[in-house]
C-alpha positions as CSV (number, residue, x, y, z in Angstrom):
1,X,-24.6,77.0,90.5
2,X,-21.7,76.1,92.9
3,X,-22.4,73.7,95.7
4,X,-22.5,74.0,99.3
5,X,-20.4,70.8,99.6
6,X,-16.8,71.7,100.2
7,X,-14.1,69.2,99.7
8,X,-11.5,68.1,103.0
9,X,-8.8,68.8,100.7
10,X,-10.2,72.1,99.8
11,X,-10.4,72.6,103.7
12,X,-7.3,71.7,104.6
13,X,-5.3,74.3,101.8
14,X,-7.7,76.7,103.0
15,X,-6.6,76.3,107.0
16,X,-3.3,75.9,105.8
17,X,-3.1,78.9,103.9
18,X,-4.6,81.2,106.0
19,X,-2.1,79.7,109.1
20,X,1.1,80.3,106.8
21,X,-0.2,83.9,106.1
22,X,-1.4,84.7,110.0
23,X,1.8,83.1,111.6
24,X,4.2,85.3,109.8
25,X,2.8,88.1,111.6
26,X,1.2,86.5,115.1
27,X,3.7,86.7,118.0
28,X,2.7,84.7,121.1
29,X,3.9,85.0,124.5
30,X,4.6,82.4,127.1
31,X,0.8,81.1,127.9
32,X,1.2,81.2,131.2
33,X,2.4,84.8,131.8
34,X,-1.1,85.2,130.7
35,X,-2.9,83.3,132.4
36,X,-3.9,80.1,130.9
37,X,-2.9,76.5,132.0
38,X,-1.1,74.2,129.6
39,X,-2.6,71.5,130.6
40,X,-6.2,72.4,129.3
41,X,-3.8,73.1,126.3
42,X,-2.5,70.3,125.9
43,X,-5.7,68.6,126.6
44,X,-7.5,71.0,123.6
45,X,-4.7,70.1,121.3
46,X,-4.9,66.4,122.1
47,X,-9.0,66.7,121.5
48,X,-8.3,68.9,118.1
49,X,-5.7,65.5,116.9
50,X,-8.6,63.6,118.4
51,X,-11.3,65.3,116.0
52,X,-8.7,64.9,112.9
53,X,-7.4,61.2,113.1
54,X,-11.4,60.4,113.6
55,X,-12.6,62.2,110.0
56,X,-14.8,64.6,111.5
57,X,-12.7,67.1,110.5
58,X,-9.7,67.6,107.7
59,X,-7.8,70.5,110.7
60,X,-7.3,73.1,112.7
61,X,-6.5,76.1,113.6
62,X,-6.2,77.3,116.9
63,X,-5.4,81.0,118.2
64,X,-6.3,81.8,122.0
65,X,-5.7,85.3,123.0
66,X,-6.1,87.1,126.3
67,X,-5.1,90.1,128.0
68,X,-4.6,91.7,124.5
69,X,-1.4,89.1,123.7
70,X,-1.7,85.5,122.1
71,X,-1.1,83.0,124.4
72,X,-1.0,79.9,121.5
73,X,-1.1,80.1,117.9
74,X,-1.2,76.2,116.3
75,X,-2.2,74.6,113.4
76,X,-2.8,71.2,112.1
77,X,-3.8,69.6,108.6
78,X,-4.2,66.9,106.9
79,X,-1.3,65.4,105.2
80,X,-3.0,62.2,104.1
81,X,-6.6,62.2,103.6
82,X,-6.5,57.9,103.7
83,X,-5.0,58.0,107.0
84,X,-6.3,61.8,108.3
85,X,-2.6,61.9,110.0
86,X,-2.6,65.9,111.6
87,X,0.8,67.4,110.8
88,X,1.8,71.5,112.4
89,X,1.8,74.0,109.4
């Protein structure tokens, strides 16, 4: 029987690898030709680090799209599970 528990550095190859394989084919454009403000991105990326560096979760992946073009494609993972220190993939 396998268990429902899955392991943070399980996780984190999983986002990892999935990232690597997506961002060879994702192109993104300049996020503000599209509309979005880069400060609320920087503010999500800043509360994604946030989320990582205090354990309650091992990364992330984040892909916003709009008007049919992706506007950011980023990643983070963990490189040290001790210190939960978020590195870009």
């Amino acid at each position: 029987m396998l268990s429902n528990t899955i392991t943070a550095p399980a996780v984190s190859f999983l986002c990892a690898t999935v990232a690597a394989a997506a961002r060879a084919e994702i192109t993104t454009v300049d996020p503000v030709s599209i509309g979005l403000d880069t400060n609320k991105l920087t503010a999500l990326r800043a509360a994604l680090a946030k989320e990582v560096a205090s354990d309650c979760i091992p990364g992330a992946v984040m892909l916003i799209p709009r008007q049919g073009k992706v506007g950011i494609f980023a990643s983070g993972r963990v490189s040290d599970t001790k210190k939960m220190r978020l590195i870009n993939v």
